[in-house]
PQR file of N, CA, C, O and H, with PARSE charges and radii, in Angstrom:
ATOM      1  N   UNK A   1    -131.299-101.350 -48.013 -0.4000 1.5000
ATOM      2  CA  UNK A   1    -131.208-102.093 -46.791 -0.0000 2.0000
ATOM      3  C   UNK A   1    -129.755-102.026 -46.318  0.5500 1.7000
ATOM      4  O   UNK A   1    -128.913-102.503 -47.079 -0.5500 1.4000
ATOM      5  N   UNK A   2    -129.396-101.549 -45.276 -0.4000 1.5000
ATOM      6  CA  UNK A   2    -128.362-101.745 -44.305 -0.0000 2.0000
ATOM      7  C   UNK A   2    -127.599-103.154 -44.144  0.5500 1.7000
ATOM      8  O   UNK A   2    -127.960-103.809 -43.166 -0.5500 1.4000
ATOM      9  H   UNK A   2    -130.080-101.162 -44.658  0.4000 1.0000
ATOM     10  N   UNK A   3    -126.537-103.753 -45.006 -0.4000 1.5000
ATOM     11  CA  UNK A   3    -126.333-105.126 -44.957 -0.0000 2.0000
ATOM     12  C   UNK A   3    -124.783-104.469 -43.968  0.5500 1.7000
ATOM     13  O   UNK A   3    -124.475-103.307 -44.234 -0.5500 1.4000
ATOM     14  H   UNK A   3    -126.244-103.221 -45.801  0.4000 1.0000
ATOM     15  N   UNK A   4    -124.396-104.798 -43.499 -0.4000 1.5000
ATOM     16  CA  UNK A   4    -123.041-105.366 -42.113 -0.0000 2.0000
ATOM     17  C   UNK A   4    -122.228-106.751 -42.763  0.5500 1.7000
ATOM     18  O   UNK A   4    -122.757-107.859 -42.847 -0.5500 1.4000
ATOM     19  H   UNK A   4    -124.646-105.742 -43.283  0.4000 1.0000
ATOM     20  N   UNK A   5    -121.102-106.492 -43.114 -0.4000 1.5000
ATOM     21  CA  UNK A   5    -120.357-107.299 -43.389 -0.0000 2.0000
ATOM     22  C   UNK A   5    -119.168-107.522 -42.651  0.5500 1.7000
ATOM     23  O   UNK A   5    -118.833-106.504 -42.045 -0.5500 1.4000
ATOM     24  H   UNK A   5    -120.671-105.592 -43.046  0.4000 1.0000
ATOM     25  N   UNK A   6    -118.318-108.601 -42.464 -0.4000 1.5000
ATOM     26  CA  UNK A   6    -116.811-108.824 -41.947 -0.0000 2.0000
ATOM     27  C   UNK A   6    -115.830-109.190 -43.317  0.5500 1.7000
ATOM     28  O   UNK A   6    -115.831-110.230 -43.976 -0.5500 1.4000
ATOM     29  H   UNK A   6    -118.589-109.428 -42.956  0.4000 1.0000
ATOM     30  N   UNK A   7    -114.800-107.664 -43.544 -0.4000 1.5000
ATOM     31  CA  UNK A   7    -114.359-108.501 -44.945 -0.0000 2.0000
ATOM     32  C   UNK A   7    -113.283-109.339 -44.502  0.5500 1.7000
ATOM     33  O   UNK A   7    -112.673-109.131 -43.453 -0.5500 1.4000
ATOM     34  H   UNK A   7    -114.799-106.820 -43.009  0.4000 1.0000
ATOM     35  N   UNK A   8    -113.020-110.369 -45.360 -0.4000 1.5000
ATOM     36  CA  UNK A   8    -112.749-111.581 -46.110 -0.0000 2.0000
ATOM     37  C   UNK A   8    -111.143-111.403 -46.182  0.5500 1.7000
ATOM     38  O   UNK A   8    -110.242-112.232 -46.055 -0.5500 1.4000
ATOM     39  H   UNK A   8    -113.515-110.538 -46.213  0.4000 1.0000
ATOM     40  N   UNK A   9    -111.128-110.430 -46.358 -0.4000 1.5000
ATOM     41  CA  UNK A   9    -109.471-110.006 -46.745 -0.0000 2.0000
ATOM     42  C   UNK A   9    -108.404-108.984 -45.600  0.5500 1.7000
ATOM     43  O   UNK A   9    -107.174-108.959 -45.567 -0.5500 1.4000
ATOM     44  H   UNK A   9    -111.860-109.757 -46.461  0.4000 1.0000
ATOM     45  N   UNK A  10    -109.558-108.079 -44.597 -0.4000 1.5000
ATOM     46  CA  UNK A  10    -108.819-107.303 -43.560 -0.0000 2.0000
ATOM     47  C   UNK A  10    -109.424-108.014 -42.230  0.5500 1.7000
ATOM     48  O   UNK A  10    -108.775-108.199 -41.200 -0.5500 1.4000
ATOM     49  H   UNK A  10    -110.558-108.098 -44.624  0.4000 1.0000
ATOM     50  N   UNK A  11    -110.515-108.308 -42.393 -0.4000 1.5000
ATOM     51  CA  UNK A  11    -111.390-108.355 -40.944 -0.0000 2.0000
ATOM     52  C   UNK A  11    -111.817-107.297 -40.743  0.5500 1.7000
ATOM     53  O   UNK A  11    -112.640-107.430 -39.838 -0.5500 1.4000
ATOM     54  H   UNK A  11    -111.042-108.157 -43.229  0.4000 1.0000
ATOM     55  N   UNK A  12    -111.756-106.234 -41.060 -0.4000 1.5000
ATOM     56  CA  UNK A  12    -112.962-104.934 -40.672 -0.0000 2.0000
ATOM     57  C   UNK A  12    -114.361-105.069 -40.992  0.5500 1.7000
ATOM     58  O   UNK A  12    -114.710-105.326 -42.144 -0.5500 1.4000
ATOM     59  H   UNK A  12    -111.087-106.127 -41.795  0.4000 1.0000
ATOM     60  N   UNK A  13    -115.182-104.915 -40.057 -0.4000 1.5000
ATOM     61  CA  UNK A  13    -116.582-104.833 -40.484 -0.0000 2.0000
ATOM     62  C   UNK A  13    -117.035-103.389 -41.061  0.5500 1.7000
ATOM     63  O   UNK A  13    -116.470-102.380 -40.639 -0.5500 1.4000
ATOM     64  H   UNK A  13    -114.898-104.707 -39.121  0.4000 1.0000
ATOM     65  N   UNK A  14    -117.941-103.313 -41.916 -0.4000 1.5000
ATOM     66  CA  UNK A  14    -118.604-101.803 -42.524 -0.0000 2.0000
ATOM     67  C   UNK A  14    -119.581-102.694 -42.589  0.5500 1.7000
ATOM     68  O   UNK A  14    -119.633-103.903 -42.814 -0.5500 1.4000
ATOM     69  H   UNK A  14    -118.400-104.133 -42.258  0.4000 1.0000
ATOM     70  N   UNK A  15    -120.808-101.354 -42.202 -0.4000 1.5000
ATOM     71  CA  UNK A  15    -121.640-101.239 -42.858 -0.0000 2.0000
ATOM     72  C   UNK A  15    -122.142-100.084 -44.206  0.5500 1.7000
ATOM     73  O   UNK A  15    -121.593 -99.024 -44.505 -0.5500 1.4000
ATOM     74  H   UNK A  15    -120.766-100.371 -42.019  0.4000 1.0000
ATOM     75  N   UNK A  16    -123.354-100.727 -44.840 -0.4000 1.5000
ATOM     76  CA  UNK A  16    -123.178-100.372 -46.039 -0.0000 2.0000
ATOM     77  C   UNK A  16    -125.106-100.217 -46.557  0.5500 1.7000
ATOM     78  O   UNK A  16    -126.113-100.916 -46.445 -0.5500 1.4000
ATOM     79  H   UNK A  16    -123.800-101.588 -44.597  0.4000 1.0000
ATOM     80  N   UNK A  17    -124.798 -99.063 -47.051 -0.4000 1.5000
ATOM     81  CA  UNK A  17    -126.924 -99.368 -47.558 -0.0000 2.0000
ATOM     82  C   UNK A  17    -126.477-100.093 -49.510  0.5500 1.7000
ATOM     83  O   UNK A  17    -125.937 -99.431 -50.396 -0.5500 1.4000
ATOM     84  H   UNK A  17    -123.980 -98.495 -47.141  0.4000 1.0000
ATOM     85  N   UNK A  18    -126.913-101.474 -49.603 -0.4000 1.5000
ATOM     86  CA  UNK A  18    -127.502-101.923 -50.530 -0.0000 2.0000
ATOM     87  C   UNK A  18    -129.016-102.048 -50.792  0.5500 1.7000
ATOM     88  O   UNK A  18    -129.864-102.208 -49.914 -0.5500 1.4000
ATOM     89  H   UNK A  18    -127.351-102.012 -48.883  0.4000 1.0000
ATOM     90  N   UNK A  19    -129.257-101.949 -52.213 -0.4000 1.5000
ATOM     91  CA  UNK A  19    -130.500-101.627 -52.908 -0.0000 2.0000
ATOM     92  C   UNK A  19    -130.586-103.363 -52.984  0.5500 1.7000
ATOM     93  O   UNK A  19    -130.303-103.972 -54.015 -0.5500 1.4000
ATOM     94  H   UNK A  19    -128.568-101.820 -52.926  0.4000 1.0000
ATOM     95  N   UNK A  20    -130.998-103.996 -51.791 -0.4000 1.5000
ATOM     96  CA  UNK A  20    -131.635-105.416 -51.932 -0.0000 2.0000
ATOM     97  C   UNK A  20    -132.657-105.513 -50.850  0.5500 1.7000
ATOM     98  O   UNK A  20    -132.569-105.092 -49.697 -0.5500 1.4000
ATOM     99  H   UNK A  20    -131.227-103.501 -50.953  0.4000 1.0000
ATOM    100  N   UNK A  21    -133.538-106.073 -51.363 -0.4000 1.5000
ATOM    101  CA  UNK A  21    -134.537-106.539 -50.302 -0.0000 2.0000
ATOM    102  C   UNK A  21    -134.215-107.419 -49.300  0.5500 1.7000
ATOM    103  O   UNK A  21    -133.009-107.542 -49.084 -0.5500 1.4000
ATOM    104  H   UNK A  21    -133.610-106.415 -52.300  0.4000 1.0000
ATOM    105  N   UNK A  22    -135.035-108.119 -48.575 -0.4000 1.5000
ATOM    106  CA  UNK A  22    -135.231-109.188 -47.350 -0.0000 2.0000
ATOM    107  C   UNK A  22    -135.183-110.448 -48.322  0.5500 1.7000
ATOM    108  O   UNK A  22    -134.429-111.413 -48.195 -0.5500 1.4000
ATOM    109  H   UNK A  22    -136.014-108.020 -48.750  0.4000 1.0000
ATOM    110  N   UNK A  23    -136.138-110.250 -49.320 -0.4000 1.5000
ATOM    111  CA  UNK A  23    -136.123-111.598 -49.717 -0.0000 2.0000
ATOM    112  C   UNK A  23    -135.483-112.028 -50.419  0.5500 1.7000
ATOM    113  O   UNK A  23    -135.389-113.247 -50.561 -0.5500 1.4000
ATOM    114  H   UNK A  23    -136.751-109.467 -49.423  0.4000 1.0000
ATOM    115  N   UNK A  24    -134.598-110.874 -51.329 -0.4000 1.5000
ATOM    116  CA  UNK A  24    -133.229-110.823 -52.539 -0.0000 2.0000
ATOM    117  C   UNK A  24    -132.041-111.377 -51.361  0.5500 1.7000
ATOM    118  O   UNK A  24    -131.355-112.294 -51.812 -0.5500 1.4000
ATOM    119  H   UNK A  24    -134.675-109.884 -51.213  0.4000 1.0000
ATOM    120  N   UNK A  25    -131.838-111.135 -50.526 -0.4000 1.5000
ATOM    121  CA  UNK A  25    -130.906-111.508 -49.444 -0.0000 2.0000
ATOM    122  C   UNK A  25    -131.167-112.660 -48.963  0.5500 1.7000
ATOM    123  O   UNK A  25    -130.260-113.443 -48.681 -0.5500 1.4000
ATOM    124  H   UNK A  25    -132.395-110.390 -50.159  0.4000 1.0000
ATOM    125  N   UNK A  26    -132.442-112.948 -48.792 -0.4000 1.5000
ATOM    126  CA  UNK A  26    -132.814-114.733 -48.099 -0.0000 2.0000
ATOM    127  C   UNK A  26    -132.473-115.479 -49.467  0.5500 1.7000
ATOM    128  O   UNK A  26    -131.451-116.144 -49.302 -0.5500 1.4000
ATOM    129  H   UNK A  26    -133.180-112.313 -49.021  0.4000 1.0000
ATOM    130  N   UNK A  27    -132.831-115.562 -50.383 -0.4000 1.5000
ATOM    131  CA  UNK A  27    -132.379-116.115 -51.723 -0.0000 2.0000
ATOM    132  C   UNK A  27    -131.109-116.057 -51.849  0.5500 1.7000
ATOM    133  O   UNK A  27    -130.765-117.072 -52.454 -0.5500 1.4000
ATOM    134  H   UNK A  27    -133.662-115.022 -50.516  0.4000 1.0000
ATOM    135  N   UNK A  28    -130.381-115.528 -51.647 -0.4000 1.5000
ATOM    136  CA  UNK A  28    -128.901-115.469 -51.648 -0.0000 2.0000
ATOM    137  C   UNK A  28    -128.385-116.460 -50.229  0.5500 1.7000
ATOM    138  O   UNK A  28    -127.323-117.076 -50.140 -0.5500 1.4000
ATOM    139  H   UNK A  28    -130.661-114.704 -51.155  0.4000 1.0000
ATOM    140  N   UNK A  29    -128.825-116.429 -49.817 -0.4000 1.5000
ATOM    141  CA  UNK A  29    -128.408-117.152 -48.395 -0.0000 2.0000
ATOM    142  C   UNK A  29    -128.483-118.788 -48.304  0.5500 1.7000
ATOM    143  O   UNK A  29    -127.776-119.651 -47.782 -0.5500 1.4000
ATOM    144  H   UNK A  29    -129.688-115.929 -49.890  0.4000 1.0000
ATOM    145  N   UNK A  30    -129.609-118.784 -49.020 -0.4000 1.5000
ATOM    146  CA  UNK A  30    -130.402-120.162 -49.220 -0.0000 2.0000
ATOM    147  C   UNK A  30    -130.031-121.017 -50.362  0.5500 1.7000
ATOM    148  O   UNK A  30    -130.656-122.046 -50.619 -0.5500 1.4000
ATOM    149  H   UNK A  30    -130.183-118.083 -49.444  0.4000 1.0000
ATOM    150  N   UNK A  31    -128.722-120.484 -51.254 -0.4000 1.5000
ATOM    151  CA  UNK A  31    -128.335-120.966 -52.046 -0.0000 2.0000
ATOM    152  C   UNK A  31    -128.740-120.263 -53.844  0.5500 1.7000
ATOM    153  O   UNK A  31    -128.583-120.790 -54.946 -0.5500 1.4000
ATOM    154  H   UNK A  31    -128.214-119.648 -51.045  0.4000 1.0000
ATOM    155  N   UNK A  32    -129.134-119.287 -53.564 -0.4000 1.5000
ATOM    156  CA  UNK A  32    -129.775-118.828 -54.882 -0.0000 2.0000
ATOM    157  C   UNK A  32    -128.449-118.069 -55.089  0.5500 1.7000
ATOM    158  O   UNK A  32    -128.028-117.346 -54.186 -0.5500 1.4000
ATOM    159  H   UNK A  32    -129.261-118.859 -52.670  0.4000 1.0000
ATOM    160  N   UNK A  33    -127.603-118.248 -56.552 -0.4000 1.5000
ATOM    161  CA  UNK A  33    -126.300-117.140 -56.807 -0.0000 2.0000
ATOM    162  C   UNK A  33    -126.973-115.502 -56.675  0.5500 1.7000
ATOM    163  O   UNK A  33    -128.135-115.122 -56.819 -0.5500 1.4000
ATOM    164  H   UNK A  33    -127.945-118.835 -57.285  0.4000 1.0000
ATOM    165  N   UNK A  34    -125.724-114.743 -56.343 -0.4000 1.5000
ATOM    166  CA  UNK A  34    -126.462-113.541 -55.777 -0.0000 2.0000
ATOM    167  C   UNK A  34    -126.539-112.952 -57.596  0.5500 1.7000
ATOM    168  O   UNK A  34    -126.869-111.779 -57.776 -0.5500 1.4000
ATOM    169  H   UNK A  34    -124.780-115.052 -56.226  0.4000 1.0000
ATOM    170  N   UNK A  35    -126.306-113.595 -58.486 -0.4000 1.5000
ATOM    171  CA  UNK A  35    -126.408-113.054 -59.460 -0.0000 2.0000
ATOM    172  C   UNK A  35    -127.907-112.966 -60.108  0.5500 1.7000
ATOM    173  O   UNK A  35    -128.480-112.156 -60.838 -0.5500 1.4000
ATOM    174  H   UNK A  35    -126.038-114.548 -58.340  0.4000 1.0000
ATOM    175  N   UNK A  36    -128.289-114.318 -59.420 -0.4000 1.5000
ATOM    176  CA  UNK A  36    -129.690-114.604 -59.666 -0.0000 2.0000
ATOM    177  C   UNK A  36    -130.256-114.165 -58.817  0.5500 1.7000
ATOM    178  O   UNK A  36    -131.317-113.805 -59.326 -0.5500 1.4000
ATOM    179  H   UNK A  36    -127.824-114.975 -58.827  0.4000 1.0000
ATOM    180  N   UNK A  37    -130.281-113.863 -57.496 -0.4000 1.5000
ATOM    181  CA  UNK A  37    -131.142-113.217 -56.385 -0.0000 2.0000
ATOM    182  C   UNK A  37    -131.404-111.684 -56.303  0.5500 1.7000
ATOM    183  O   UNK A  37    -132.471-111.216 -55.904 -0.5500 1.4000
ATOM    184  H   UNK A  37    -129.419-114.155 -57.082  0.4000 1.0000
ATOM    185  N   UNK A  38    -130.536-111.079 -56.639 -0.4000 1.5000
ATOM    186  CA  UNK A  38    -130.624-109.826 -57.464 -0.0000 2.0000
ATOM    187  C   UNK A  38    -129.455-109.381 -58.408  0.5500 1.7000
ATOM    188  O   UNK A  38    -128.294-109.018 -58.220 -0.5500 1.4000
ATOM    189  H   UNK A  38    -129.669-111.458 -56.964  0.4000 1.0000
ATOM    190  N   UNK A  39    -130.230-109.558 -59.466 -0.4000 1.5000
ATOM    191  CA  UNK A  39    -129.393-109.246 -60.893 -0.0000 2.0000
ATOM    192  C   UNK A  39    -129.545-107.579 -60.715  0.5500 1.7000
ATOM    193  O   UNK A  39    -128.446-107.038 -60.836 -0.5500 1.4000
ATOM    194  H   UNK A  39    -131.174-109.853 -59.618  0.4000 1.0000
ATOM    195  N   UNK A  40    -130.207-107.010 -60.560 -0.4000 1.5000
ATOM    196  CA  UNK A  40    -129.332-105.439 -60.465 -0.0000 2.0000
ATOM    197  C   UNK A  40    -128.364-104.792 -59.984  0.5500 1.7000
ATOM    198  O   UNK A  40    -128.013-103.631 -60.191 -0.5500 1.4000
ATOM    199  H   UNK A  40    -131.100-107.450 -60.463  0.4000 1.0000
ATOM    200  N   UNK A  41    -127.780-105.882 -59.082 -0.4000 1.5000
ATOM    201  CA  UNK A  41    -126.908-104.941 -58.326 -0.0000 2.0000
ATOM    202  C   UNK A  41    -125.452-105.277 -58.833  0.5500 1.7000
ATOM    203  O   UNK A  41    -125.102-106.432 -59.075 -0.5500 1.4000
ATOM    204  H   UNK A  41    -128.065-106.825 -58.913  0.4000 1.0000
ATOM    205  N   UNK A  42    -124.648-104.201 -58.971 -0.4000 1.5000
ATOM    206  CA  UNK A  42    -123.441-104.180 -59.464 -0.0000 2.0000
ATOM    207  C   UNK A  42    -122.311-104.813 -58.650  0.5500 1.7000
ATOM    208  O   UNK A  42    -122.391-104.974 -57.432 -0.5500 1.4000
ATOM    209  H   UNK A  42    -124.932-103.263 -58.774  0.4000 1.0000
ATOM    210  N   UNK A  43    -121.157-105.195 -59.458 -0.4000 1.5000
ATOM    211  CA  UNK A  43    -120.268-105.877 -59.178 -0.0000 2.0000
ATOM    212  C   UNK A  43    -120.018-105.605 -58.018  0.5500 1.7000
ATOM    213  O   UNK A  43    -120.183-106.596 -57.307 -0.5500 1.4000
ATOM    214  H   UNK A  43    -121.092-105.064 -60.448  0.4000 1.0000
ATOM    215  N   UNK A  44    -119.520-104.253 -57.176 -0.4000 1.5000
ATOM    216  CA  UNK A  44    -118.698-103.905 -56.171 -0.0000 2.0000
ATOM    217  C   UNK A  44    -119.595-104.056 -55.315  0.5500 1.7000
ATOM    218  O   UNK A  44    -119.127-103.803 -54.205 -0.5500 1.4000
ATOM    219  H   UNK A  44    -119.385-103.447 -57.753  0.4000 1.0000
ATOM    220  N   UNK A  45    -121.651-104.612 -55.226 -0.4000 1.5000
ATOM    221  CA  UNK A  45    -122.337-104.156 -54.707 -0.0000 2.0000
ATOM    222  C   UNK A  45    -122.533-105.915 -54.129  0.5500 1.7000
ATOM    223  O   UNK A  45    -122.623-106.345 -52.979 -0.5500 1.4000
ATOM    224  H   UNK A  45    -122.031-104.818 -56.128  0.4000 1.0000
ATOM    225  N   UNK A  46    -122.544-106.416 -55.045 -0.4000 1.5000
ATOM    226  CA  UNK A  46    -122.370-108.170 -55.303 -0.0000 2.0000
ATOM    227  C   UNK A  46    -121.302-108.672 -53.901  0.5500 1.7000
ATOM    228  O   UNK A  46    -121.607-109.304 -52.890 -0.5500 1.4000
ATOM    229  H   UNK A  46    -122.472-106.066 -55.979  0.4000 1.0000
ATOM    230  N   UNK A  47    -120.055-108.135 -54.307 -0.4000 1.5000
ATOM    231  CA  UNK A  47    -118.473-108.768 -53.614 -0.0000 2.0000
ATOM    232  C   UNK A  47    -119.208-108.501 -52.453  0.5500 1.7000
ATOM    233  O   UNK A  47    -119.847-109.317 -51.788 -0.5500 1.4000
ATOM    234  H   UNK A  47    -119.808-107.621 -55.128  0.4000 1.0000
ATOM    235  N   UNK A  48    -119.033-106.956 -52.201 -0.4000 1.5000
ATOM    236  CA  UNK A  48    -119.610-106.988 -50.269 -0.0000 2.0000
ATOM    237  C   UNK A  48    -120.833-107.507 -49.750  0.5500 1.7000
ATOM    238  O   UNK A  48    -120.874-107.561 -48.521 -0.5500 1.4000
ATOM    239  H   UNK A  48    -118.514-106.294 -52.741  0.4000 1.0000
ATOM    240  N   UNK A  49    -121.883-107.919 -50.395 -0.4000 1.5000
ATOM    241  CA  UNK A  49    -122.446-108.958 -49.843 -0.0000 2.0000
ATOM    242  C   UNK A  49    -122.202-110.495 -49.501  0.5500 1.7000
ATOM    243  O   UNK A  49    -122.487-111.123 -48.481 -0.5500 1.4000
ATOM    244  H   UNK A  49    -121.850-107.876 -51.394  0.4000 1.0000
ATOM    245  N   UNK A  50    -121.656-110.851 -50.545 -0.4000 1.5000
ATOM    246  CA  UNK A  50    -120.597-111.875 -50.278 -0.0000 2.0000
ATOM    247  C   UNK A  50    -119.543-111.923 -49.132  0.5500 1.7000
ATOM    248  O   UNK A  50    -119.447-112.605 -48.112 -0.5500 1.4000
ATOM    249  H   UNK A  50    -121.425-110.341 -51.374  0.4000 1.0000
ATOM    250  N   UNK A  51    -118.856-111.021 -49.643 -0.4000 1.5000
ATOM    251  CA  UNK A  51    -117.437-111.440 -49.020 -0.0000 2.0000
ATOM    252  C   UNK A  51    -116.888-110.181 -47.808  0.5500 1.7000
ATOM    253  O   UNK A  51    -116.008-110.236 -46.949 -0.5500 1.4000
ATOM    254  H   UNK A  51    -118.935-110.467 -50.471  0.4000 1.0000
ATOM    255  N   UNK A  52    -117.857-109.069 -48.203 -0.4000 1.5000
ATOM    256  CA  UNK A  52    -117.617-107.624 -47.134 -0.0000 2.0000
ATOM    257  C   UNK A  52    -116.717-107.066 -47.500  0.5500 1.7000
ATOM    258  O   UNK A  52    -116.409-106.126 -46.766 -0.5500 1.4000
ATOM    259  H   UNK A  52    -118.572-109.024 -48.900  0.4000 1.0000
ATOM    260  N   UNK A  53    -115.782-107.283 -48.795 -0.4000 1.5000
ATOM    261  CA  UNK A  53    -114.754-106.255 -49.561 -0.0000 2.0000
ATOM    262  C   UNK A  53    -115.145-105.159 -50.451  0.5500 1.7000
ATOM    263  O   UNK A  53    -115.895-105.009 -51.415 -0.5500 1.4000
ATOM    264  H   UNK A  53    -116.032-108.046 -49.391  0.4000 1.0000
ATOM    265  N   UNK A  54    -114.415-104.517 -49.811 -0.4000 1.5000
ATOM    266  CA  UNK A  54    -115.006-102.853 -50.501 -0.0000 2.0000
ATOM    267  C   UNK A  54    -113.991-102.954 -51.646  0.5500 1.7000
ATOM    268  O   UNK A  54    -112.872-103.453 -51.523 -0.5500 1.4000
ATOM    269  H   UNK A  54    -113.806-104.639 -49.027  0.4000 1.0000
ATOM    270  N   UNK A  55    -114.444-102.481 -52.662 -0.4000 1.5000
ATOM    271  CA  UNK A  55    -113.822-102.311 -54.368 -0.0000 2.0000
ATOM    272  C   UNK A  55    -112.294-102.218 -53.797  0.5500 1.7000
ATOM    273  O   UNK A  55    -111.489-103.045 -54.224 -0.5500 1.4000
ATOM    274  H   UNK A  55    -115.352-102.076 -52.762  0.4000 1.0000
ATOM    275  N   UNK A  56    -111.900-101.321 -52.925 -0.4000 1.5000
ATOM    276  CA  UNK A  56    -110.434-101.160 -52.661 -0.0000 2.0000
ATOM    277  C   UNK A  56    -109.559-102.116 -52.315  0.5500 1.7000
ATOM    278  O   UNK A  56    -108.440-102.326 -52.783 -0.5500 1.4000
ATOM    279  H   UNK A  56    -112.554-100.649 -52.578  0.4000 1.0000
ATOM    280  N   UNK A  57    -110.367-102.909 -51.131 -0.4000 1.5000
ATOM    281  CA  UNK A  57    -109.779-104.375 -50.941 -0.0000 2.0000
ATOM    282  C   UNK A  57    -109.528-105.390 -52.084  0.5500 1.7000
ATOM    283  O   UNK A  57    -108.663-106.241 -52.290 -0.5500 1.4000
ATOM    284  H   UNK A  57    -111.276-102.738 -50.751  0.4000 1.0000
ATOM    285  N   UNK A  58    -110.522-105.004 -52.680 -0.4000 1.5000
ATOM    286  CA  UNK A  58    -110.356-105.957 -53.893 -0.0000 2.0000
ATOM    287  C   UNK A  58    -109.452-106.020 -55.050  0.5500 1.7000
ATOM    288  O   UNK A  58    -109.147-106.871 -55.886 -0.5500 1.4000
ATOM    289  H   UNK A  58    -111.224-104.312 -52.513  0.4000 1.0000
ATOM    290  N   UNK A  59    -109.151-104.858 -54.799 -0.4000 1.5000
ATOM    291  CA  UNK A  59    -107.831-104.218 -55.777 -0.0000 2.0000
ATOM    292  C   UNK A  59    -106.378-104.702 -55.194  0.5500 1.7000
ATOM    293  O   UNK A  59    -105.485-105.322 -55.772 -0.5500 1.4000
ATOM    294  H   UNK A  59    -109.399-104.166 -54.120  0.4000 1.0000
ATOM    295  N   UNK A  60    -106.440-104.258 -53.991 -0.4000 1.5000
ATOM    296  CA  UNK A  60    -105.287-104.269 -53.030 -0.0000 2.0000
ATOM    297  C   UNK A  60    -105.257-106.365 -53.067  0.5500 1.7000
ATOM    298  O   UNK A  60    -104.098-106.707 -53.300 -0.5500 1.4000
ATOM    299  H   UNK A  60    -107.166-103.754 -53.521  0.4000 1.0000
ATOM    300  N   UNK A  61    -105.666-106.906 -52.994 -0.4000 1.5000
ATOM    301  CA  UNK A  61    -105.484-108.201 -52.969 -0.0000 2.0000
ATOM    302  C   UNK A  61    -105.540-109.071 -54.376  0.5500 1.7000
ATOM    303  O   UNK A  61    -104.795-110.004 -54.677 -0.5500 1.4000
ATOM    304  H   UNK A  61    -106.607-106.628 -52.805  0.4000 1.0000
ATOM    305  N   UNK A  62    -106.572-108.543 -55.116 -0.4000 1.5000
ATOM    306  CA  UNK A  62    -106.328-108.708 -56.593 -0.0000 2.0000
ATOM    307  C   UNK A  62    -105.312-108.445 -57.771  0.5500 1.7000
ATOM    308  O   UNK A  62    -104.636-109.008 -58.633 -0.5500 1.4000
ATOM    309  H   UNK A  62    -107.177-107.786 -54.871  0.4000 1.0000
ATOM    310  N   UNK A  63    -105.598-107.402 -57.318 -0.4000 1.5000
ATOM    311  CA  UNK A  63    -104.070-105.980 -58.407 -0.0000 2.0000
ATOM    312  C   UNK A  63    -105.529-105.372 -58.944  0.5500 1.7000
ATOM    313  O   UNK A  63    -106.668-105.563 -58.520 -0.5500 1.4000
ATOM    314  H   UNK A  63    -106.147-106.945 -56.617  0.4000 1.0000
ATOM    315  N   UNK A  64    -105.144-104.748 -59.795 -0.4000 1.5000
ATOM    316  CA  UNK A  64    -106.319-103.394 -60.737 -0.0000 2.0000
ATOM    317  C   UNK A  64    -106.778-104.171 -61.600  0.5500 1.7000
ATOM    318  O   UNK A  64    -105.938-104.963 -62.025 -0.5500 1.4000
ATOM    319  H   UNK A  64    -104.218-104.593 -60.139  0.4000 1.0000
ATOM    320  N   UNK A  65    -108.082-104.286 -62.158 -0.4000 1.5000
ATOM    321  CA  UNK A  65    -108.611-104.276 -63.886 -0.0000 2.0000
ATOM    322  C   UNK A  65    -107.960-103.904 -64.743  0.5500 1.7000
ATOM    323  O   UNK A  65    -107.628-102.736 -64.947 -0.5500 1.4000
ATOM    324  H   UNK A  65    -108.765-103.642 -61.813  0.4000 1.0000
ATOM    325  N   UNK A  66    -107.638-105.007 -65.474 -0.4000 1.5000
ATOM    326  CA  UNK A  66    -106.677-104.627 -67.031 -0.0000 2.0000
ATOM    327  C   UNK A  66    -107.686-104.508 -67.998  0.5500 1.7000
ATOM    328  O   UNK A  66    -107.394-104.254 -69.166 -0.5500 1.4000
ATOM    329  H   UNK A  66    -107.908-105.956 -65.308  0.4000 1.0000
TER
END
């Protein structure tokens, strides 16, 4: 599914195809953690639904994984 985000950290919008459904996304919306609304999807896949930061942003404002 095609999710559209505004990130959190530049203001650029991307879009992006995540492997979540309609209803993995309404569950997330509605208060369900996106960990619990869909547990398959990976970390970098998680943030930009959340927050619309692409792994790079997240670095650049974080620092790197030690």
């Amino acid at each position: 599914m095609k999710i559209t985000r505004t990130s959190m950290f530049t203001n650029v919008t991307r879009t992006r195809e995540i492997n979540i459904t309609p209803a993995q996304l309404e569950a997330w919306q509605t208060g369900t953690t996106i960990q619990l609304a869909a547990p398959h999807l990976d970390a970098d896949d998680r943030e930009f639904v959340m927050t619309g930061m692409t792994p790079e942003e997240w670095a650049q404002s974080v620092g790197p994984e030690e």
